[in-house]
N, C-alpha and C positions, 0 to 999 in steps of 0.2 A: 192673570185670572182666567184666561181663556184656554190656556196649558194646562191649568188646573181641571175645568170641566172634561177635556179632552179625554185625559186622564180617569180621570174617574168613571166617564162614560164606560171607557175601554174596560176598565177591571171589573164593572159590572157587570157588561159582556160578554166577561171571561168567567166572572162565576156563573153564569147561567148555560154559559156551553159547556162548562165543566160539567154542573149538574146533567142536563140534558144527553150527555156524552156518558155518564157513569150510570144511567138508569138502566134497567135491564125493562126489556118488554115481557107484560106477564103472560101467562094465559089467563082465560076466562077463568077456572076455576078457584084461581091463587087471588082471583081478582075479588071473588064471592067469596071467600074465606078471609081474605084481608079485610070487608069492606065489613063483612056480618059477624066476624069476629067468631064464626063457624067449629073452630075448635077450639073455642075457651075451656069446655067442661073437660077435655081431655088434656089442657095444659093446665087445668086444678091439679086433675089427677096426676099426672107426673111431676107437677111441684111438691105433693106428697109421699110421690116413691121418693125424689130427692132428698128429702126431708128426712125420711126414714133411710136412704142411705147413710145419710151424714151420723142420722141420730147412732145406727151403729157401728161409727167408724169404718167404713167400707172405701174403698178407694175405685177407680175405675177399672183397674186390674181386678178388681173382687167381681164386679158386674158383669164378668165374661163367666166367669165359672164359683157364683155366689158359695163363701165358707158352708152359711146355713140359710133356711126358708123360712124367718118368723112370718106369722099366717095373716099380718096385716100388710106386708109388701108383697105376700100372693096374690091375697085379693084386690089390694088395689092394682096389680099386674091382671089379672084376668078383665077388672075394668076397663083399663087402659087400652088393653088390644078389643075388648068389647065396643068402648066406643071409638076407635081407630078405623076397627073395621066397617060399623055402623056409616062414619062420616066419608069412607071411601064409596061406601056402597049410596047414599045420599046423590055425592057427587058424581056418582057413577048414572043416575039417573037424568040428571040436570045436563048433565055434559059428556057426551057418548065416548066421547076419545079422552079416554086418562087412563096412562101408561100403570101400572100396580105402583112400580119399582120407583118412578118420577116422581109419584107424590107422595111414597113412602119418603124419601130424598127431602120432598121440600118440607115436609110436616118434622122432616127431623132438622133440617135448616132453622125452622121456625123454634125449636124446642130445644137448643140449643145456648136461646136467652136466659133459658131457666136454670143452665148448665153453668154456666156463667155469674146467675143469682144464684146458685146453692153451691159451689164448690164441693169438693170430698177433699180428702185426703189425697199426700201426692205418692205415696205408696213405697215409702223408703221405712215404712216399721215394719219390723216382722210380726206377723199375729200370730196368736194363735187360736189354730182350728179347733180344740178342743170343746169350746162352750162351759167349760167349769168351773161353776161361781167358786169354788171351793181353792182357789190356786189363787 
């Protein structure tokens, strides 16, 4: 019975310096954004570009050099980097030292969940660029 505690003690031990061992230390600002939940409205809006990717069968290869522009994933793209920039320049205030490129980085780590909840396409159809309801 006593082998047993020992045991156990130890494995609990181990998951907790596992844990502690695998955490990354954050900065201040990731810490304010994780805690206040700071860019929700902008991972609305990119769960709706996603959405609208999907809806037009778009694949990740489309999203480098889009076939076409339908005018509702314009706008919700001018959104997007509207309040992007908005939440940089926010944070830009609060916390003087933040790299552009670092939290471009981590804001896209973070949105990458959504990447994950909306799949596209894996990009083995051929489309066509056309747009012709008529074919």
């Amino acid at each position: 019975m006593i082998g047993t505690k020992v045991i156990y003690y130890f494995e609990w031990t181990k998951q907790f310096s596992n844990i502690f061992i695998s955490m990354e230390r954050k900065k201040a600002y990731q810490k304010y954004v994780d805690k206040l939940n700071a860019d929700r409205e902008l991972q609305d809006v990119y769960r709706d570009l996603r959405r609208a990717f999907k809806r037009e069968g778009w694949t990740e290869k489309d999203l480098v050099k889009p076939p076409y522009y339908p005018t509702d994933i314009m706008k919700n793209f001018q959104k997007f980097s509207g309040l992007r920039d908005k939440l940089y320049h926010e944070l830009k205030t609060y916390f003087d030292i933040i790299d552009h490129n670092e939290f471009v980085d981590y804001i896209g780590d973070r949105l990458k969940l959504i990447d994950i909840e909306t799949p596209l396409k894996n990009g083995n159809i051929k489309r066509n660029n056309s747009r012709n309801e008529d074919n």
